[in-house]
N, C-alpha and C positions, 0 to 999 in steps of 0.2 A: 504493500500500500504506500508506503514511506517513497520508495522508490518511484510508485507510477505521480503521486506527487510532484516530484523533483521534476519528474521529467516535461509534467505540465508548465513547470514555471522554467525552464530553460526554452520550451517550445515557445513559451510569453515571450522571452526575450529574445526571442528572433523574430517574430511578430513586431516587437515596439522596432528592433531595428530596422528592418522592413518601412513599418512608419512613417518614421522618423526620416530614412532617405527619402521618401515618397513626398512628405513634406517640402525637402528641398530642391527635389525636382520639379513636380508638378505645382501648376498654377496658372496663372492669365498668360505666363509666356513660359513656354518649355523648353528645360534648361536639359545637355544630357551631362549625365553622368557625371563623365570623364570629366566636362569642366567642371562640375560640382565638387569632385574630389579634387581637383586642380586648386580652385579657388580658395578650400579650405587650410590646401596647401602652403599658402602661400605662393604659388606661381603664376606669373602671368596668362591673359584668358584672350580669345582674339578677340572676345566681344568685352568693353569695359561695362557695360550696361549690366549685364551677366554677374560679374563683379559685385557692382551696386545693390544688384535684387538680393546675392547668396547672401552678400556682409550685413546689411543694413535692411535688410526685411526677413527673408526667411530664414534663417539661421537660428536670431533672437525671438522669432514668431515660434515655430519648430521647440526651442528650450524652452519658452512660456510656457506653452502647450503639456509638454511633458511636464514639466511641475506642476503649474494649478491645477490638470487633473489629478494628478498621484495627491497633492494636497486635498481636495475637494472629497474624494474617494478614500483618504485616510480618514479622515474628519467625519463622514458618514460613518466608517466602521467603529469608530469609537464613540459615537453618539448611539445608536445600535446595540451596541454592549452594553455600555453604561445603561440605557435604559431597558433592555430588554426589549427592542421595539423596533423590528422589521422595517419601520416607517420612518424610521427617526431620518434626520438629512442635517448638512450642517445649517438649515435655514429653520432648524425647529427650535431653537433655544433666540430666536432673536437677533442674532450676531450677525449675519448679514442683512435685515434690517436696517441695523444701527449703522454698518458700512452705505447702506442706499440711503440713512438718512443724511448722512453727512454731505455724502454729495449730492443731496438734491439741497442742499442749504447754499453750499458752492457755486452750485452751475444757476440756480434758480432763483435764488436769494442775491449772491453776491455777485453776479452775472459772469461765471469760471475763474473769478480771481479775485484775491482780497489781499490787504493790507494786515501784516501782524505787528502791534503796537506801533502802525507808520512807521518803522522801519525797514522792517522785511520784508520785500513784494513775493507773491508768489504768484503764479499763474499758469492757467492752463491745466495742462494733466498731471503738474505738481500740487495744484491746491485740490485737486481730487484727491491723489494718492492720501494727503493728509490729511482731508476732512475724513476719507474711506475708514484710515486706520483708529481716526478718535471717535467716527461714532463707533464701530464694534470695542473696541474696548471701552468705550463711558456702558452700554449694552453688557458685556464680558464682567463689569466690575459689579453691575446691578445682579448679575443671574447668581457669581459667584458671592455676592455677600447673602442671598437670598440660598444659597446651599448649604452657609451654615447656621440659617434658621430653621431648614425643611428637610427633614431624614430619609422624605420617601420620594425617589428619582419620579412618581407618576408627579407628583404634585408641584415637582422644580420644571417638568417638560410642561404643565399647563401654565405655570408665573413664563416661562421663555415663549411659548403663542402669544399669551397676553400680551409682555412688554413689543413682540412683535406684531400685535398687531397696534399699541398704543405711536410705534413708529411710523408706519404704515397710513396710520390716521394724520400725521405731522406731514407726509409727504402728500397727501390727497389735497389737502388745505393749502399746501406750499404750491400745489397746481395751478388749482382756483386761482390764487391770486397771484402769480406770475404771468410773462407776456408768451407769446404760444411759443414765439423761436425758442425762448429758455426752457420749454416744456416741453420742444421738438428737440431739443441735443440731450435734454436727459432721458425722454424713451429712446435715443440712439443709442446711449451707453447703454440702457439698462438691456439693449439684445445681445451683450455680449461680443467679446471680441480678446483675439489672441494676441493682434497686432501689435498693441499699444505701450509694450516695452521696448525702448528702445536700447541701444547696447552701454549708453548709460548709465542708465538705469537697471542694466539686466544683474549687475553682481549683488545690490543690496538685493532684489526679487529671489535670486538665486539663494543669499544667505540667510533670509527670510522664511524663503521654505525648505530650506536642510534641515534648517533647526527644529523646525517643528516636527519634520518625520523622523529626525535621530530622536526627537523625543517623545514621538509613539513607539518607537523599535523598543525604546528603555521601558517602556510600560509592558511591555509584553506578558510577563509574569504576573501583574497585578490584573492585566484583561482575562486570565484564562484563570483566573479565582476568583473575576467577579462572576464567571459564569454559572461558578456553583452557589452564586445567592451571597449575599454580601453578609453574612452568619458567618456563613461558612469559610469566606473570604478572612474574614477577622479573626477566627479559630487560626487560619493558616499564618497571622502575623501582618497579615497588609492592613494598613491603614484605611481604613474605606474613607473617612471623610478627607482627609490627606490625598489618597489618589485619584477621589470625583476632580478635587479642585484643579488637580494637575494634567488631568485628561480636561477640562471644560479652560482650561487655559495652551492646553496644545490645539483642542482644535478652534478658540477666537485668532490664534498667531496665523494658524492654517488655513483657514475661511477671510481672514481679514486681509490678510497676502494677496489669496487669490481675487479675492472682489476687488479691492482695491484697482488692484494694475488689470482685472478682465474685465469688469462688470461683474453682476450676479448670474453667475452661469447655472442653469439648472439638472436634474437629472442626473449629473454623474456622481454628485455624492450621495443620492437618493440609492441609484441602481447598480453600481458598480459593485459593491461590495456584496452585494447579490450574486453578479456575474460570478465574482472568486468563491466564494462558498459552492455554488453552484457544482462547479467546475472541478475545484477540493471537495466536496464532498465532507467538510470536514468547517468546525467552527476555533478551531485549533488558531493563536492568532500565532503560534511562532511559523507557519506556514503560510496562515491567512491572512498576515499581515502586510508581509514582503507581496503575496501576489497579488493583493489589494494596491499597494503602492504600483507593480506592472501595468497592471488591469488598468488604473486609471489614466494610465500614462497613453497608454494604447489608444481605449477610447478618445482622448481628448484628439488625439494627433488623428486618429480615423475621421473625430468631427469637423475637424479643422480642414483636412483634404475634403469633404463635404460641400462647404461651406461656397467652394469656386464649382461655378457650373461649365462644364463643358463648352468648349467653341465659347466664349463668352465672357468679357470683363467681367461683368456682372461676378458681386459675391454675396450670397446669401447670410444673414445676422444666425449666430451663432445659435441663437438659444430656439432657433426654427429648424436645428437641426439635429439637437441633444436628445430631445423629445422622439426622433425617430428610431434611436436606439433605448433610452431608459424606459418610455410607458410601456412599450412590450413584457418588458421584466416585471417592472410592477404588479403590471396585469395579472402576466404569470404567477407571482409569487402571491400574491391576494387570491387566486383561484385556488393556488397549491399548497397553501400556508398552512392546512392541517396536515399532508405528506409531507413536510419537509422539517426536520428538525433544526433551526436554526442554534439556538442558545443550550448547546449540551456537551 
């Protein structure tokens, strides 16, 4: 069993490679190969335009891709665990809320750029990034002082709908009374998008979300003794209220990363972690962790080649095309959810 395991998560990993090149091949102009490996090379290309696309759009599109899914897809699986709840997604507690509240306060409020105490201008896709990151965490600070009021994970996942939908209500009103162009760039972002890191920007995105899947990996042991009931978890030495905190603060780092620099992408932390259990066969996370991190890696970069339609500039918004891979799972797992043993 152990072995046919493995062998599925090494099969993953030629799949995301696959990808991953696919990525950087395909697109509104098709590039081959050879100069794609050339270019990464460092070697000169006969077309400099070629150049331009690999360095400076898809390469850092491609890396996004591959993190905020494996982020977005980790962050489901431990929201999941932690609550015992098939359904859970990293949008159930709030936290990306509080990331769509902030930038609708930015783009809509402050017209995508504001002044910090008249000194510090910021603008653009930086005063996103940082309204992104402070509403989920002012959201992250709320759920977690509200964890060590409330012992029972159902009653801390209905205060995280609440607060999420009390955000939700802040952005409906921030509609109303904004001008339409300001209410037409924020339903833009809010369809998602891989593009929007540039290389930049790509090393903090990058350090951003390591950090938080090296520190899902460190959780491992305390995810596979919450699954025998958190009693039983505490008999075995884990701190139950100590490792909620720590898992609902890995995945606001992990959700707030990713929304931030994508938008609110949907479905792949909902269904992903699906897809890996599925596949394992198994709820084990020192197996179903790592292929949870693959799994999400793959989906994003499959949604992403998606996204360009053939023959055609034209690129479809991301979150019209997540939907065509996660509601199927859902479906499925909602239809099959008393054959399938998830939490054992």
């Amino acid at each position: 069993m152990i072995r046919k395991k493995t062998i599925y998560i090494l099969l993953s990993i030629v799949i995301l490679a696959v990808l991953f090149t696919a990525n950087l091949i395909y697109g509104s102009v098709s590039i081959p190969l050879s100069e794609v490996i050339g270019i990464l090379a460092g070697h000169d290309t006969v077309n400099p335009a070629w150049q331009h696309i690999i360095q400076q759009s898809r390469f850092p599109q491609a890396i996004t891709a591959l993190l905020a899914g494996a982020s977005l897809a980790v962050s489901g699986l431990l929201l999941q665990t932690l609550f015992k709840n098939p359904l859970a997604g990293p949008s159930i507690l709030g936290i990306s809320d509080g990331a769509n509240l902030g930038v609708a306060l930015v783009m809509m409020f402050f017209g995508s750029s504001f002044n910090l105490f008249s000194v510090y201008s910021f603008g653009g896709s930086i005063a996103m990034i940082i309204a992104a990151f402070s509403g989920a965490c002012i959201i992250l600070g709320i759920i977690i002082y509200f964890s060590t009021k409330v012992t029972s994970p159902v009653m801390l996942l209905i205060i995280g709908l609440m607060v999420g939908y009390l955000a939700s209500s802040a952005i409906s009103i921030l509609n109303y009374y904004s001008s339409a162009d300001r209410v037409h760039a924020y339903v833009m972002w809010g369809m998602g998008d891989f593009s929007g890191v540039s290389n930049e920007r790509l090393p903090f995105f990058i350090i951003c979300s390591i950090a938080g899947l090296l520190l899902a990996i460190l959780m491992i042991k305390p995810l596979n003794a919450l699954l025998l009931g958190e009693m039983y978890a505490a008999n075995l030495g884990v701190k139950v209220k100590r490792t909620r905190i720590i898992i609902l603060l890995c995945t606001g780092l992990l959700t707030a990363t990713a929304t931030a620099y994508c938008g609110p992408i949907s479905f792949i932390g909902l269904a992903v972690p699906h897809i890996a259990r599925l596949v394992l066969g198994s709820s084990n996370h020192t197996m179903l962790l790592p292929a949870t991190i693959i799994a999400g890696s793959c989906v994003a970069l499959l949604c992403n080649i998606m996204t360009v339609l053939p023959g055609n500039d034209s690129i479809l918004p991301l979150n019209a095309v997540t939907p065509l891979i996660g509601a199927p799972v859902i479906i499925y797992v909602i239809i099959n959810r008393k054959n399938i043993q998830y939490f054992n």
